[in-house]
C-alpha positions in Angstrom: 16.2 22.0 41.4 14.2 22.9 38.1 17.9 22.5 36.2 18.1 19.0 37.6 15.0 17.9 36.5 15.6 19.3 32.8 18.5 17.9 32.3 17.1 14.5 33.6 14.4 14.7 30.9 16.8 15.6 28.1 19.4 13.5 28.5 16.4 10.2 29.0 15.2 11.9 25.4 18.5 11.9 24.1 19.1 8.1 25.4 15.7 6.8 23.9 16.5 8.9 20.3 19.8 7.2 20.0 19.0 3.7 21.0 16.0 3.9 18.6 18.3 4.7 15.7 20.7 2.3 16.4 17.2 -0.1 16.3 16.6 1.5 12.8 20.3 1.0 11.9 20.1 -2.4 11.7 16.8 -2.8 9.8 18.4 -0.4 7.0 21.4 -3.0 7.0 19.1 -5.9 6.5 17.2 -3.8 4.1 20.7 -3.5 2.0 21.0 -7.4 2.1 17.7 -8.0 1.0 18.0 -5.5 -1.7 21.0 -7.3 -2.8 19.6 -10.5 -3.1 16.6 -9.8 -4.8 17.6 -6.3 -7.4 21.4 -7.8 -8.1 22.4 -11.1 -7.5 18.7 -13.1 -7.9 16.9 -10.4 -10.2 16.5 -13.8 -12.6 15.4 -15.9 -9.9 13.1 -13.9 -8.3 11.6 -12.7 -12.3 11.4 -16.3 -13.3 8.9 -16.6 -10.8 6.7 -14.2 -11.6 6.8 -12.1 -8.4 7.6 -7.9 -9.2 9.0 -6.5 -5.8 7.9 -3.0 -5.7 9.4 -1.8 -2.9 11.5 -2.7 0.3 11.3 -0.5 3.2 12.7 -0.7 6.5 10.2 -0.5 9.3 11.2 -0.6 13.4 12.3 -4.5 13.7 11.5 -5.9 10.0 12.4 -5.0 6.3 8.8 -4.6 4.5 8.6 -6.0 1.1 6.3 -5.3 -1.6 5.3 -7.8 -3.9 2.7 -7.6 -7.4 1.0 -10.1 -7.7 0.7 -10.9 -4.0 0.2 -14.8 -3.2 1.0 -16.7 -0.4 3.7 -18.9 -2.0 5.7 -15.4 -3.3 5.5 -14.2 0.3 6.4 -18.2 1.5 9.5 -17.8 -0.9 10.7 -14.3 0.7 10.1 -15.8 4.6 11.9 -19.0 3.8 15.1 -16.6 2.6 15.1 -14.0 5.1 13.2 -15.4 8.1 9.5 -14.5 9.6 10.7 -12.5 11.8 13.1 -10.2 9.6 10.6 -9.6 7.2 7.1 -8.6 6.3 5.9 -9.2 2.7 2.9 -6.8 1.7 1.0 -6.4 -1.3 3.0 -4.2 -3.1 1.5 -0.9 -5.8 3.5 -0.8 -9.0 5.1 3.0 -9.2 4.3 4.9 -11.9 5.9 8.0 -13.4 4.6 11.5 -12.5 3.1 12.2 -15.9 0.7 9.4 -15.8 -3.0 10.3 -15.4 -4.0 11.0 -11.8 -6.8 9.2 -9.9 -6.2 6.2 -12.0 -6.1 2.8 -10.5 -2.7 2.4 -11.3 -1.4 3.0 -7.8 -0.8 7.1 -8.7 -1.9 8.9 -5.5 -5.1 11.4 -6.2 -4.5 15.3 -7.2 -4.3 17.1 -3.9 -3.7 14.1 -1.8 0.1 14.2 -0.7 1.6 10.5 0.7 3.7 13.0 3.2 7.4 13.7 2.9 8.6 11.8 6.2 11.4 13.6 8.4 14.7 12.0 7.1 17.0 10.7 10.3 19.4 13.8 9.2 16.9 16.1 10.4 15.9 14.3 13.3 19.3 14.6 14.6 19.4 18.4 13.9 15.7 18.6 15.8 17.4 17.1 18.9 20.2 19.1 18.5 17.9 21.9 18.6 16.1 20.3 21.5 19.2 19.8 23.9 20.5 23.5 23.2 17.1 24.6 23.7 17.2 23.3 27.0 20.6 24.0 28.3 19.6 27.2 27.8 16.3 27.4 29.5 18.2 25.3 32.0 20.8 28.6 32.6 17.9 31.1 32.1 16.4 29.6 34.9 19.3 29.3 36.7 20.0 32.9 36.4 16.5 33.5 37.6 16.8 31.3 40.7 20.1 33.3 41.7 18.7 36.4 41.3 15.8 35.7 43.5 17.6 34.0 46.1 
């Protein structure tokens, strides 16, 4: 009975991990178009109006774009290309190189305080690999148990 129900429970986690990469799949896609347009084949455009995209970043159902300097008619010019609902435009932080001085209001994160190093969706998939052998074989360990006693 215990078996049963652990198997339930990994194969719903391994259903909800897959159908939220496929999610995340597509907004990496959309991210690729976007950076298309705006890095290759309307760099000019997009300079000639004065608007320095920082960043583009895909989030859950949108590609998040980072603009310097942020105004409502750069981010009107971004929606009216890729759509309201594909896209969120931020205000965006100019990188800067390493060496630069630290604690500056340049955008260069403060001495000691780390942005994070986010999980990459290659070691999420070895995590849940680790996960569903980990539970097949608590699954048989308890199986064993069960037989044993019974």
């Amino acid at each position: 009975m215990t078996c049963r129900i652990i198997g339930s429970m990994i194969i719903v986690f391994c259903f909800l991990f897959f159908s939220a990469g496929t999610i995340y799949a597509n907004t990496i896609d959309k991210q690729k178009e976007i950076d298309q347009y705006i890095f290759e084949t309307n760099s000019a455009e997009v300079a000639e109006l004065g608007i320095n995209v920082t960043h583009t970043a895909p989030l859950e159902d949108t590609v998040e774009i980072g603009i310097t300097p942020y105004s409502e008619e750069a981010a009107a010019y971004f929606y009216e290309k890729f759509g309201k609902d594909t896209v969120t435009v931020v205000k965006g932080i100019q990188a800067v190189t390493y060496g630069e001085e630290v604690g500056s209001t340049n955008g260069v994160v403060e001495e000691g305080k780390d942005a994070g190093n986010p999980i990459s969706a290659f070691q999420w998939e070895y995590l849940l690999l680790l996960v569903i052998v980990g539970g097949l074989v608590l699954g048989r360990i308890i199986n064993l148990q069960n037989k044993k006693m019974g």
